[in-house]
C-alpha positions in Angstrom: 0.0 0.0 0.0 1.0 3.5 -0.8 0.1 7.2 -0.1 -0.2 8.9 -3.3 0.1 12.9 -2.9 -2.1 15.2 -5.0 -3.0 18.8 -5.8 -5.8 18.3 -3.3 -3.9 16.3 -0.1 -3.0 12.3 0.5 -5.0 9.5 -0.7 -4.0 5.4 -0.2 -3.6 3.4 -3.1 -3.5 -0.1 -3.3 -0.3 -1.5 -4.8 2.9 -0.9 -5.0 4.5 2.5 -6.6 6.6 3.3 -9.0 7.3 7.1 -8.3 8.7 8.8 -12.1 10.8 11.7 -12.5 10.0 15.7 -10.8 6.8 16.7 -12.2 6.4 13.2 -14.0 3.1 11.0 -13.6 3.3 8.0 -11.0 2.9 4.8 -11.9 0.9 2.3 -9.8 0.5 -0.9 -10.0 -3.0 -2.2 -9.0 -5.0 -5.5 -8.3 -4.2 -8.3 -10.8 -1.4 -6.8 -12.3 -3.2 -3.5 -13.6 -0.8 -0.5 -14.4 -2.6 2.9 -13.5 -1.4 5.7 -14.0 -1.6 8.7 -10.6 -1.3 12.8 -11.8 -1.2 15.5 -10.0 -3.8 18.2 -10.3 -1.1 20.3 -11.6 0.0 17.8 -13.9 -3.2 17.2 -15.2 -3.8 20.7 -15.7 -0.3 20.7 -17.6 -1.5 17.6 -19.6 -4.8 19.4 -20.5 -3.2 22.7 -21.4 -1.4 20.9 -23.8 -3.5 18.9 -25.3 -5.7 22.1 -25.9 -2.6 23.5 -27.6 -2.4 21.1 -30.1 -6.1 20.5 -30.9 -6.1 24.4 -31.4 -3.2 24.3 -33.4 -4.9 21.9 -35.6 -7.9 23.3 -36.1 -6.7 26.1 -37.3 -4.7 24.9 -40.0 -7.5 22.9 -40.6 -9.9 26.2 -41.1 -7.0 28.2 -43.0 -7.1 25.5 -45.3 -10.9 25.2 -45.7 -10.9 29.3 -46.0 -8.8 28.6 -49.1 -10.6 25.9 -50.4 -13.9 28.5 -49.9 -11.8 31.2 -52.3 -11.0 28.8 -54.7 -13.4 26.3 -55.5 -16.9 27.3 -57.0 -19.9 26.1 -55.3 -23.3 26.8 -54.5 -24.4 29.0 -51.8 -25.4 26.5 -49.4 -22.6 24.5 -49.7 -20.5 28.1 -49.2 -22.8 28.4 -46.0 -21.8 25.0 -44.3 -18.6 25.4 -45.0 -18.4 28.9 -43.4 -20.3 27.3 -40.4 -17.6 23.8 -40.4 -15.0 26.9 -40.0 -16.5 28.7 -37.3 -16.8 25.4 -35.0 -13.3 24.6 -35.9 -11.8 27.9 -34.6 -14.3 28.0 -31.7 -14.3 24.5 -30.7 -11.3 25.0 -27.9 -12.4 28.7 -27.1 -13.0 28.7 -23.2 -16.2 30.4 -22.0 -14.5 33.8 -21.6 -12.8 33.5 -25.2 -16.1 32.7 -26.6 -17.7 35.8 -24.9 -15.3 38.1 -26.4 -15.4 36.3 -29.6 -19.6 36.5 -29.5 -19.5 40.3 -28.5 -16.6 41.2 -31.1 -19.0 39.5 -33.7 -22.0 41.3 -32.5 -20.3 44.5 -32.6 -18.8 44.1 -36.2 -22.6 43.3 -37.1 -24.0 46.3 -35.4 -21.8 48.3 -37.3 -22.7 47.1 -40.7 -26.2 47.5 -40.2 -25.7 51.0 -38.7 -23.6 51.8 -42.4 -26.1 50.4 -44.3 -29.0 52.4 -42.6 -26.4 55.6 -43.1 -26.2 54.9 -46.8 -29.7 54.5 -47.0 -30.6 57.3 -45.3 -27.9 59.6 -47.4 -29.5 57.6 -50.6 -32.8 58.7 -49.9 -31.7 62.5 -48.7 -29.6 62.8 -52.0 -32.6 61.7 -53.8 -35.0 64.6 -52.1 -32.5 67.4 -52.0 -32.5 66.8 -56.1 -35.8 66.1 -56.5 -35.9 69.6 -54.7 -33.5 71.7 -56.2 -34.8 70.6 -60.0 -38.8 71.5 -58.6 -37.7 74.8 -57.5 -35.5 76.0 -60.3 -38.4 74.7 -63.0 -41.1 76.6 -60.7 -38.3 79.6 -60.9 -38.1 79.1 -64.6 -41.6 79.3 -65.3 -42.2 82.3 -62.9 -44.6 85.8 -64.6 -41.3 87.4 -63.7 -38.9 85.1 -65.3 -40.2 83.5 -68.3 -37.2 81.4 -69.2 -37.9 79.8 -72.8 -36.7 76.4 -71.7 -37.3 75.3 -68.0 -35.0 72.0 -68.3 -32.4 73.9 -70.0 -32.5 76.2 -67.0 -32.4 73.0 -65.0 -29.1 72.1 -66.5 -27.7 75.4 -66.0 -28.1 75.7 -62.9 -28.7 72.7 -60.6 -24.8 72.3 -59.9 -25.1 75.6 -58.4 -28.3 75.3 -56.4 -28.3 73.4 -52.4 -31.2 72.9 -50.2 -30.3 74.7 -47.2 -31.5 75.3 -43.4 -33.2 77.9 -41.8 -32.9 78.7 -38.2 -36.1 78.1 -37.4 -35.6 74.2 -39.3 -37.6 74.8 -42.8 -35.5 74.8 -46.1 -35.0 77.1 -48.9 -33.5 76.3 -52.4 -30.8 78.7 -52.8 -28.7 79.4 -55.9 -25.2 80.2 -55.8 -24.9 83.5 -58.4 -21.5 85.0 -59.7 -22.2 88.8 -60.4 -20.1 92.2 -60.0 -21.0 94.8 -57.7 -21.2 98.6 -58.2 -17.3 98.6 -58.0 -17.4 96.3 -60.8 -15.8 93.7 -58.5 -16.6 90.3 -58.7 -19.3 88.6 -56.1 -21.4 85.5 -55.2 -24.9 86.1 -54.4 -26.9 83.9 -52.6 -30.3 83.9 -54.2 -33.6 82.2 -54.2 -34.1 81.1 -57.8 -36.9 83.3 -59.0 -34.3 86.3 -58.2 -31.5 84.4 -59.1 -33.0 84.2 -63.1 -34.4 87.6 -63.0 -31.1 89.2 -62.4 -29.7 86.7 -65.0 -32.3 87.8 -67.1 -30.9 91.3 -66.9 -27.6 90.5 -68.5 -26.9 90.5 -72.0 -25.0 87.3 -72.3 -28.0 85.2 -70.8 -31.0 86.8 -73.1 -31.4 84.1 -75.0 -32.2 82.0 -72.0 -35.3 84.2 -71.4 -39.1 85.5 -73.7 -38.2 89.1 -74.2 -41.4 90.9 -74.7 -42.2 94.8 -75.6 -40.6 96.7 -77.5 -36.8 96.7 -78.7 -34.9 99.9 -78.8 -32.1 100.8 -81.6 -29.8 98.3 -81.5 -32.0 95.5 -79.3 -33.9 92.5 -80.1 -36.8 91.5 -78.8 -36.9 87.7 -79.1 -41.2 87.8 -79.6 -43.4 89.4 -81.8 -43.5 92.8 -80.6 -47.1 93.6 -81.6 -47.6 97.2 -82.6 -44.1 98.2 -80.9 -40.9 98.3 -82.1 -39.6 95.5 -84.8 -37.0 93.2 -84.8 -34.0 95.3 -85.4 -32.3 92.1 -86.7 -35.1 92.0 -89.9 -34.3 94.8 -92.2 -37.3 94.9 -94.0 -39.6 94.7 -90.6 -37.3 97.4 -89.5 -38.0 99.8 -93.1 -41.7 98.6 -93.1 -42.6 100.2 -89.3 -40.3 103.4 -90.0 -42.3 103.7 -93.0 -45.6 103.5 -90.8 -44.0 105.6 -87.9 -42.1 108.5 -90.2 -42.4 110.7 -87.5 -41.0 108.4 -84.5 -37.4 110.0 -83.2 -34.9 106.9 -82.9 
């Protein structure tokens, strides 16, 4: 009979003992010959560790192979599926319950933030899609405008749209406001921040842009009207409109 010591005291065992190295497991030979074999806790736990090791070693090869395999091979979508899954267990399988905590809250986290960038492209999408829908209703309402008159509202559209925002108000409503380069009295050059009705009506007032806008009334020497001008002035640009109403206006001053 022999005491056997362990992590956790003494305990008798029946036999006689053959006692191994430092740190090496005991080996005791029981009833009818039977070799056992006697650990400590600690060399259990050393035994253990190890073995965990190597399984964890092994599995992941294992998964860094199948993860290749995955990338190269063509398969269906379910098959793609269960493989991902046969991965997942492999480099989880030795995880301890802390490990797998981290590992479940590092995955949650990861998915939290991909839903919270898809719902901010979606959102942005959607915002993008107002703020133009916007802009182009407000510079076609401009365009068409008593005071404006612009000949063609898309073609105004066009012009103008990459120069347009929606923009706040203090008190949170929105205005479409156009971005304007003009000269002030100094002659020096200025942006103006205009809603587009005013923004058109002062491009209506320069000579390059007239033939963005109706021009009604009469035309004075030298000017155009771009519409019939009734009983007014002619087109200047038509010679023989211009002789015909001098000829019914012989007393008119030009």
């Amino acid at each position: 009979m022999a005491d056997e010591t362990t992590g956790e005291g003494t305990k008798t065992v029946e036999g006689d003992e053959k006692t191994g190295g430092d740190g090496e497991p005991k080996f005791v030979a029981g009833k009818d010959g039977v070799e056992t074999v006697s650990l400590t806790q600690d060399q259990l736990n050393t035994m253990m560790a190890d073995n965990r090791r190597k399984l964890t070693t092994a599995n992941s090869t294992m998964a860094e192979q199948l993860e290749q395999l995955q990338g190269r091979v063509k398969m269906s979508d379910g098959e793609r599926e269960q493989l991902t899954n046969t991965v997942e267990t492999l480099r989880t399988q030795t995880l301890t319950e802390k490990e797998l905590a981290k590992r479940e809250a590092t995955k949650k986290d990861a998915q939290h933030q991909t839903t919270v960038t898809s719902l901010t492209k979606e959102r942005d999408d959607w915002k993008s899609r107002y703020t133009g829908a916007e802009i182009k209703r407000a510079i076609v309402d401009g365009a068409n405008h008593e005071d404006v008159e612009a000949f063609d509202a898309s073609q105004m559209v066009d012009l103008l749209v990459g120069k347009t925002s929606l923009v706040s108000n203090e008190d949170g409503s929105q205005k479409v406001v156009v971005a304007l380069q003009s000269k002030n009295e100094e002659g020096e050059a200025v942006e103006l921040a205009l809603d587009p009705v005013e923004a058109m009506k002062a491009m209506k007032g320069e000579a390059r842009f007239a033939n963005l806008f109706v021009k009604k009334g009469s035309a004075g020497l030298g000017e155009t009207g771009n519409v019939g001008a009734g009983k007014g002035a002619p087109d200047m640009a038509n010679m023989a409109e211009y002789m015909a109403w001098r000829k019914d206006n012989p007393d008119l001053k030009v």
